[in-house]
C-alpha positions in Angstrom: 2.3 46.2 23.5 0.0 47.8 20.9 0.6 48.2 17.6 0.5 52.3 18.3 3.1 51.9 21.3 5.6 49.6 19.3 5.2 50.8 16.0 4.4 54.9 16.2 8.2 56.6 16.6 10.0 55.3 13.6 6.7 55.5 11.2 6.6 59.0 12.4 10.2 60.0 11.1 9.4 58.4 7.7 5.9 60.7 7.8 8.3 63.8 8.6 10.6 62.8 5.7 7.6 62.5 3.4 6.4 65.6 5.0 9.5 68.3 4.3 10.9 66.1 1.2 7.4 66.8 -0.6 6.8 69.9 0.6 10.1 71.0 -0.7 9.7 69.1 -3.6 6.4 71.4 -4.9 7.6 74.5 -3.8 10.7 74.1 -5.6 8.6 73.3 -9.2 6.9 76.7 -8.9 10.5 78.3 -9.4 12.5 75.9 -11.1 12.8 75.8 -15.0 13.2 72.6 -17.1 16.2 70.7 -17.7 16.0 71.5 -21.4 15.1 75.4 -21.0 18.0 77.0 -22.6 17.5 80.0 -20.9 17.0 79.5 -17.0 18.0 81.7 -14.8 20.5 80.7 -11.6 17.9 80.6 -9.4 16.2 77.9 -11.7 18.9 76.3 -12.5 19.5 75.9 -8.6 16.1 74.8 -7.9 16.0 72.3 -10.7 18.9 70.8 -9.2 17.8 71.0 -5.8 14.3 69.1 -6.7 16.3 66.5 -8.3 18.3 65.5 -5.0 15.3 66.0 -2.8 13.7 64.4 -4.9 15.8 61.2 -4.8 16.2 61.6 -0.9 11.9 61.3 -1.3 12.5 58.0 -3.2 14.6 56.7 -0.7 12.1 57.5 2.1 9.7 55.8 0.3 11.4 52.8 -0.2 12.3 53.0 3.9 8.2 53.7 3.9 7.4 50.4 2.0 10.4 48.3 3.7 9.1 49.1 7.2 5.7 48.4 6.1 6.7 44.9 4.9 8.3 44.3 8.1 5.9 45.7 10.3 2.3 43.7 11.5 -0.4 43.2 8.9 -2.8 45.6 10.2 -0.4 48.5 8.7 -1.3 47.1 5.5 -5.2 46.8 6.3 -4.8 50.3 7.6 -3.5 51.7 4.7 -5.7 49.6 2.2 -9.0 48.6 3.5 -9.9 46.7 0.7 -11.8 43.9 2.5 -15.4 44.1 2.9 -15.1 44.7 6.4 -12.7 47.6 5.6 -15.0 49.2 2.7 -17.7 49.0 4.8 -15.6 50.8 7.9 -14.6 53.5 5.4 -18.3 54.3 3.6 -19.4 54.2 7.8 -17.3 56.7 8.1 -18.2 58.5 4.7 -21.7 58.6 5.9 -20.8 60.0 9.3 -18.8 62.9 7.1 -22.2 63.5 5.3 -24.0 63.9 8.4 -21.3 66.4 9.9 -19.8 64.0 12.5 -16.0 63.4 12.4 -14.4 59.9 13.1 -13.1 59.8 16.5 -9.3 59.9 17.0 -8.8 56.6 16.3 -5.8 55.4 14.7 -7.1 52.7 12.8 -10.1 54.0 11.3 -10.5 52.9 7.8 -11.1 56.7 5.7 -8.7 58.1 7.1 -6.1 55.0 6.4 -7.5 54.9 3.3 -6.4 58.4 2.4 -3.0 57.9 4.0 -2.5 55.1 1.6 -3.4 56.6 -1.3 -1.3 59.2 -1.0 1.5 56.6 -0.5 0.4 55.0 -3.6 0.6 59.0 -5.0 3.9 59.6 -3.8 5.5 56.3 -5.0 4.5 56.7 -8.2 6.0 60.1 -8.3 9.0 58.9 -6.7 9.8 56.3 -9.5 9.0 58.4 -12.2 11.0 61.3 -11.1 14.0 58.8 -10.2 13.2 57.3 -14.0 13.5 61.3 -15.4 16.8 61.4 -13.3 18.4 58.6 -14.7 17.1 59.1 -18.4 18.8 62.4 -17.6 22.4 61.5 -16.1 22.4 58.4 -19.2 21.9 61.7 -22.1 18.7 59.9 -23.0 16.0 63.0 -22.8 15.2 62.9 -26.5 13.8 59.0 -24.9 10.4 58.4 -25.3 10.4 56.8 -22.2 11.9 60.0 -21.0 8.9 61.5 -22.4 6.3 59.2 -20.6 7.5 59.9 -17.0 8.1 63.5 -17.9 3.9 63.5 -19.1 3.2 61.6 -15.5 4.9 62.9 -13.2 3.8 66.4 -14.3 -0.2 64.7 -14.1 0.7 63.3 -10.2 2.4 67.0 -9.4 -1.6 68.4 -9.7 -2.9 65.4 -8.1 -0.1 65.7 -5.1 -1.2 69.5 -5.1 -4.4 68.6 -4.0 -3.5 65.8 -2.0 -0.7 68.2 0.0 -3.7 70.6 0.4 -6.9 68.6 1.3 -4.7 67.0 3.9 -3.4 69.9 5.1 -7.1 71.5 5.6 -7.9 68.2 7.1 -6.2 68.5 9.7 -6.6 72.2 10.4 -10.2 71.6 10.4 -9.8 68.1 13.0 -7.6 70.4 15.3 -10.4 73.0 15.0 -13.2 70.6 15.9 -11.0 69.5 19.0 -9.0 67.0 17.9 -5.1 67.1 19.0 -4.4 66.0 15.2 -1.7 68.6 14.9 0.5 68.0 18.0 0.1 64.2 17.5 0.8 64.5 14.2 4.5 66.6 14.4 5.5 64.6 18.4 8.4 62.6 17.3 9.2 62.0 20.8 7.5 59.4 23.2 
């Protein structure tokens, strides 16, 4: 059985959590207000509270994210970080290909697009934790913290990162089903 066939449906789910609990997650912190704004409205009250749950179902995805990867064959972890030399060189192949105005072929181990997959992993994690930190500085009365402070600072410097992340990706795959690729379909089939 390949590693596609036996691993593909529940790694799918967890990319459709990440997905919708993301997406949620920045459209909610155009409208919500801080939690020490003094003067939000309901509807920013509502979202603030709304991003916080969301934003701890995200964590636990995440942590479902890493846990399957742990459990699952090697290569997910060489997919997702290509950091031997045969992976660098697969992923500044493919670089070089980009430059030229060829796409990688549909392959689901090529090392770029890994690469990108598991950086925004990397992205999201640390967002995760920092907004779970912010939660619990929160619920303990301790935002006058400087620690409070710190992941406040981060996690509002990852938000712009995850901006563009959520965007380039998005394009990406526009621009792959464009070119003939069945990256959209194959990415949203949850069943078999």
């Amino acid at each position: 059985m390949s590693f596609a066939s036996k691993w593909s449906q529940p790694i799918r789910w967890l990319h459709l959590g990440l997905f919708l609990t993301i997406t949620a997650q920045l459209f909610l912190s155009l409208v919500m207000a801080g939690p020490d704004d003094k003067h939000q409205s309901l509807l920013e009250h509502s979202t603030l509270i709304a991003h916080e749950y969301i934003g701890l179902v995200a964590a636990a995805i995440i942590l479902a994210h890493w846990v399957y990867l742990a459990l699952a064959e090697r290569v997910t972890f060489e997919h997702l970080f290509p950091w031997s030399r045969a992976g660098l060189a697969g992923v500044f192949a493919e670089i070089g290909g980009l430059l030229r105005g060829r796409l990688p072929d549909d392959n689901e181990q090529a090392g770029l697009a890994g690469l990108i997959h598991g950086l925004g992993l990397l992205l999201a994690t640390a967002m995760g934790f920092t907004g779970t930190v912010m939660y619990f500085l929160l619920q303990a009365g301790k935002m006058e913290s400087t620690g409070y402070d710190v992941a406040v600072y981060i996690h509002g410097t990852l938000a712009n990162l995850m901006w563009a992340y959520w965007i380039g990706h998005g394009l990406m795959a526009i621009m792959h089903q464009l070119l003939g690729h069945d990256t959209l379909r194959g990415i949203f089939r949850l069943g078999r």
